[in-house]
DOMAR-455200 format. One record per residue (C-alpha): chain; x, y, z. Coordinates in nm, 4 decimals, padded with zeros to 6 digits. Layout:
BEGIN
<r "A", <X, Y, Z>>,
...
***
This chain:
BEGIN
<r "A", <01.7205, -10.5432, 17.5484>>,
<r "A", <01.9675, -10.6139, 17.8521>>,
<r "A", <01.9649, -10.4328, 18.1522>>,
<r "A", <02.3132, -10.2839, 18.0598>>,
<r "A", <02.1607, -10.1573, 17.7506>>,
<r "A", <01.8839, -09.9730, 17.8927>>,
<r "A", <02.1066, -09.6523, 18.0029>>,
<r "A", <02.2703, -09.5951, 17.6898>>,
<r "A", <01.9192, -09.6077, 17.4662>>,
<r "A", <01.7581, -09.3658, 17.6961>>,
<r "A", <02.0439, -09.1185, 17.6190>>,
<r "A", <02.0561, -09.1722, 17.2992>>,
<r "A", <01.7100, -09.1338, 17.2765>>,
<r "A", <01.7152, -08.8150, 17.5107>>,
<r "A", <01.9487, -08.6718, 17.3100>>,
<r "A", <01.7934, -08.6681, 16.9734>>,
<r "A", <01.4808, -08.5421, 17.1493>>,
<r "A", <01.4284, -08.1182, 17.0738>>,
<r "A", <01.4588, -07.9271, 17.4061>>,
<r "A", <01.1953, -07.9074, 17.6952>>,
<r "A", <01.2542, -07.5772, 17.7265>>,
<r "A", <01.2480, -07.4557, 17.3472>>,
<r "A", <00.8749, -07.6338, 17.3592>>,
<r "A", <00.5661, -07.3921, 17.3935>>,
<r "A", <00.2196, -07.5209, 17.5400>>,
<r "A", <-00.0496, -07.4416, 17.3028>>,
<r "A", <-00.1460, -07.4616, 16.9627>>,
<r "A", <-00.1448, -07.2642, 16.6896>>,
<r "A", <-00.4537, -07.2091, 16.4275>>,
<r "A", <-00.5434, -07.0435, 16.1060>>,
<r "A", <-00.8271, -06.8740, 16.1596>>,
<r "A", <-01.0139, -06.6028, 15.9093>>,
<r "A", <-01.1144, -06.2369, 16.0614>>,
<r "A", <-01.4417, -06.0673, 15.9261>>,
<r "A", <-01.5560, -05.7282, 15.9905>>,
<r "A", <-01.8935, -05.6413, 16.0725>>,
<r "A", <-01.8906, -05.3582, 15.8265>>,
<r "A", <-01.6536, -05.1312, 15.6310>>,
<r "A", <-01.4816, -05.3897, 15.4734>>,
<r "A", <-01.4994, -05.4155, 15.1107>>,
<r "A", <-01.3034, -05.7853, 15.1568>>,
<r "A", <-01.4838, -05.8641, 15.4031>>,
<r "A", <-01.8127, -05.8100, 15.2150>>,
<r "A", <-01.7074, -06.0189, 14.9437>>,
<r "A", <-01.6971, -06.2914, 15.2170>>,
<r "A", <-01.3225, -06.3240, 15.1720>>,
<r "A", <-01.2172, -06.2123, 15.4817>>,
<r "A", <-00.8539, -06.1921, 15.6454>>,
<r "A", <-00.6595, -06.4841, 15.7144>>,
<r "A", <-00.4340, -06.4779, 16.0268>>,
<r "A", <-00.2489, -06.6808, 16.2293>>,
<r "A", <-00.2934, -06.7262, 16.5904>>,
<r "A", <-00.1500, -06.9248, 16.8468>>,
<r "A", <-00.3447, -07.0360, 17.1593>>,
<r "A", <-00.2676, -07.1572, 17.4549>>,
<r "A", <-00.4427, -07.3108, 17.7594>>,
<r "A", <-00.3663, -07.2636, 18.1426>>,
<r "A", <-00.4851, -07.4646, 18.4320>>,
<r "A", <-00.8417, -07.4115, 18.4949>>,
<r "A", <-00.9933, -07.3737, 18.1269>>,
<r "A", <-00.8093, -07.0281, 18.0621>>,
<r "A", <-00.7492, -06.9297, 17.6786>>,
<r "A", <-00.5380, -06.6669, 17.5672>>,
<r "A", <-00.5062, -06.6009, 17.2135>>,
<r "A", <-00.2044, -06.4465, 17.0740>>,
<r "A", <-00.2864, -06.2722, 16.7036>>,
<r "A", <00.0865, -06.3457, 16.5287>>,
<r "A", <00.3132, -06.1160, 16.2582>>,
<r "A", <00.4409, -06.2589, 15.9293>>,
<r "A", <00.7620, -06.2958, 16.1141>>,
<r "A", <00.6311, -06.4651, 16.4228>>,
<r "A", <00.5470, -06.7653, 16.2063>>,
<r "A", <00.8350, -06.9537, 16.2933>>,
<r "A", <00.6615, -07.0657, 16.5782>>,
<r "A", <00.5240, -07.3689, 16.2951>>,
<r "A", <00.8630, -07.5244, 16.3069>>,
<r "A", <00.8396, -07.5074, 16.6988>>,
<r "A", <00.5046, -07.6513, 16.7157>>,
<r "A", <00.6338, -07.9056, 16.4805>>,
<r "A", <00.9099, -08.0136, 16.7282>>,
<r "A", <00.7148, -08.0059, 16.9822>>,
<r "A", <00.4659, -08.2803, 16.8220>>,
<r "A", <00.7772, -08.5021, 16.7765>>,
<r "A", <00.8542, -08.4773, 17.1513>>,
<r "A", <00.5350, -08.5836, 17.2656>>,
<r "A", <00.5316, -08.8486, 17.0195>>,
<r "A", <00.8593, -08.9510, 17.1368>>,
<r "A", <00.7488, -09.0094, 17.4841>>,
<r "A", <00.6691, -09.3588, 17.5824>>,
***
């Protein structure tokens, strides 16, 4: 690629990228919840399947956030945010 070229890839590139700022650090899980007792699912060893979306500060922090059937859009932002990183050289 000639030098001249170089400019006009990286904004093309740049602009098919998702937005920084639209991209959340963390990472989201499906995890099961069982009660200790009381719970005639939970006896059954079914349990209750949530989703929850983690992320990690500086330092080894965690904070887990349990999410709502509507919060799951955040799948289609973790999504886009896996394509960004893979974009980066």
């Amino acid at each position: 690629m000639k030098q001249t070229k170089i400019p006009d890839a990286r904004a093309k590139l740049a602009a098919s990228l998702p937005s920084s700022t639209e991209i959340l650090r963390g990472s989201l899980l499906h995890r099961t919840i069982r009660h200790r007792s009381g719970c005639a699912t939970c006896a059954q060893g079914d349990g209750h399947p949530v989703w929850v979306f983690t992320v990690t500060y500086p330092g080894g922090r965690t904070k887990q956030i349990s999410l709502s059937a509507e919060q799951r859009l955040l799948q289609a932002e973790e999504a886009s945010s896996r394509l960004f990183r893979r974009s980066l050289p």
